[in-house]
C-alpha positions, 0 to 999 in steps of 0.5 A: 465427473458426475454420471450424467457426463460419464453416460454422454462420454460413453455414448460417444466413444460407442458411436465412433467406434460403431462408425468406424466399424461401419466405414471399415465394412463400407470399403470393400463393399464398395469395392465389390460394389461394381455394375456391369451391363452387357447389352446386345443392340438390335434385333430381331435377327435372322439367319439365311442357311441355304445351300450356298448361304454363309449363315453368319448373322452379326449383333453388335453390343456393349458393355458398361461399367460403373465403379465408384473408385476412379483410376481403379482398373476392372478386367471384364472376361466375355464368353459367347454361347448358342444352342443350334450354331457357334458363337463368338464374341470379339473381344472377349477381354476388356479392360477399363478405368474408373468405368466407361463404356465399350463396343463388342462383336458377337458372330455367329454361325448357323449351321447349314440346312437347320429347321425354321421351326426353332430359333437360335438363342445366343446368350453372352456371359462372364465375368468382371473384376476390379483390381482387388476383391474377388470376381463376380459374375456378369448378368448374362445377354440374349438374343434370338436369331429366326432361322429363315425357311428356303425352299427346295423340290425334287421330283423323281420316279423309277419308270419315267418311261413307259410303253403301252398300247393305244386306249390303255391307261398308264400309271406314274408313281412319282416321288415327290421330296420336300429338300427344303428346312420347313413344312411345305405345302406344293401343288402338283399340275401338268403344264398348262400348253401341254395339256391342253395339247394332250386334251385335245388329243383325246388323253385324260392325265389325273393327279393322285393328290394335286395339293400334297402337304410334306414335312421338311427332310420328308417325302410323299408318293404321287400317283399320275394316272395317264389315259390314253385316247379311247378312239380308233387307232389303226397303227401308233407308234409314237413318243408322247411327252407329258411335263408335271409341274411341281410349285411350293405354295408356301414360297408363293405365299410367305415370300414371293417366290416363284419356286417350281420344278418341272419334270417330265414322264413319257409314254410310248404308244405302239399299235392299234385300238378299236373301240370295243374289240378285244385284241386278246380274242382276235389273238386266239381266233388266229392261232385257232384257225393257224393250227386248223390250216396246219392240220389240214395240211397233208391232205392238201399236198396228197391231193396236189401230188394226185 
């Protein structure tokens, strides 16, 4: 066989072989050539965790996958994690056939009273595998879940009763905690009828700090300063009634909400006033002239007895 032919033959045989080792790795490539997409539907998502609330927040999802081989069977295994609540996925196995495309649940469950200041991320995960060749792992799915602010006040003190003589000042340290699950800013007033009742009345109610800003979980310390009326008051003794008014501006603003809570102190007033004269003096000028008429006491009988 002249040379040239045995070249040809040679090339030949070399290109079959180089084709067949080919085929022979393309195979298993195939087989392990699997696409597999996890995909969440909708968004963004929210979460209402609220005393009363359930805090579950649903996202419904796919999976799809692609395989070459028809008939051939790819397991898919699901796992569903959060970082603030817990998280499921339903069903966490699917099994297809030759590829396709399938529906998956994902629930999950806020827990009672988190911060609005950070989100929850949910991430869906796993693992596919087809009939032969080994697992591979699933390009992981998020989502985001806003957690909803709420609003919540509660105003108390350690003396919401207090008595007083008339023309004094009383003072009010109320406590002033923000139940809620996000920075709030509230505005502090005295009920607008009552006020204008005690105004008229000759009383003076300031408010320490009318506009607090506090943070979730936090409280603050409010002084209430009350001025009784200054004019001439003979004899008193009476209850006065004064409501404090506490609303969360941010519910107003962000939501529309009407968030107000009312809590009342009271002030018994008891005795007089006169403008200018000093009790205190009055007092001691009494028991001056008392000890005066008990010294000059036995003088007066000798001279009855006489």
């Amino acid at each position: 066989m002249p040379e040239i032919g045995k070249r040809l033959l040679s090339a030949v045989i070399l290109t079959a072989i180089i084709t067949c080792l080919f085929a022979a790795i393309a195979e298993p490539a195939d087989a392990v050539g699997l696409a597999v997409t996890v995909s969440l539907i909708g968004g963004p998502f929210e979460a209402d965790v609220q005393p009363g609330a359930s805090g579950l927040v649903v996202i419904p999802g796919e999976v799809t996958v692609s395989s070459i081989g028809p008939g051939v069977l790819t397991v898919v295994q699901l796992q569903a994690n959060a970082l603030l609540g817990s998280a499921t996925v339903s069903p966490n196995t699917l099994v297809f056939s030759g590829g396709g495309k399938q529906s998956i649940t994902v629930t999950v469950k806020e827990n009672f009273g988190t911060s609005s200041t950070t989100p929850d991320m949910v991430t869906i995960s796993g693992t596919a595998q087809e009939a032969v060749g080994a697992p591979t792992a699933v390009a992981p799915a998020t989502a985001i879940i806003n957690i909803r602010q709420y609003y919540r006040i509660t105003v108390s003190t350690d003396t919401p009763y207090v008595e007083t003589t008339p023309g004094k000042p009383v003072y009010f340290n109320l406590v002033l905690e923000n139940n809620g699950n996000g920075e709030d800013t509230f505005f502090m007033t005295v009920e607008d009828e009552a006020l204008k009742a005690l105004s008229d009345e000759g009383w003076v109610v300031q408010i320490g700090n009318p506009k607090p800003v506090v943070m979730e979980k936090d409280k603050r310390i409010i002084q209430i300063t009350a001025q009784t009326p200054q004019r001439t008051t003979i004899w008193k003794n009476e209850i006065v009634r004064i409501p404090i008014e506490v609303s969360s501006e941010n519910a107003r603003q962000a939501a529309g909400l009407n968030i107000v809570e009312q809590y009342p102190v009271y002030i018994r007033l008891r005795g007089f006033h006169i403008p200018g004269f000093d009790p205190t003096f009055a007092i001691i000028s009494l028991a001056l002239v008392g000890a005066f008429l008990m010294k000059k006491r036995p003088g007066i009988e000798e001279m009855l007895e006489s």
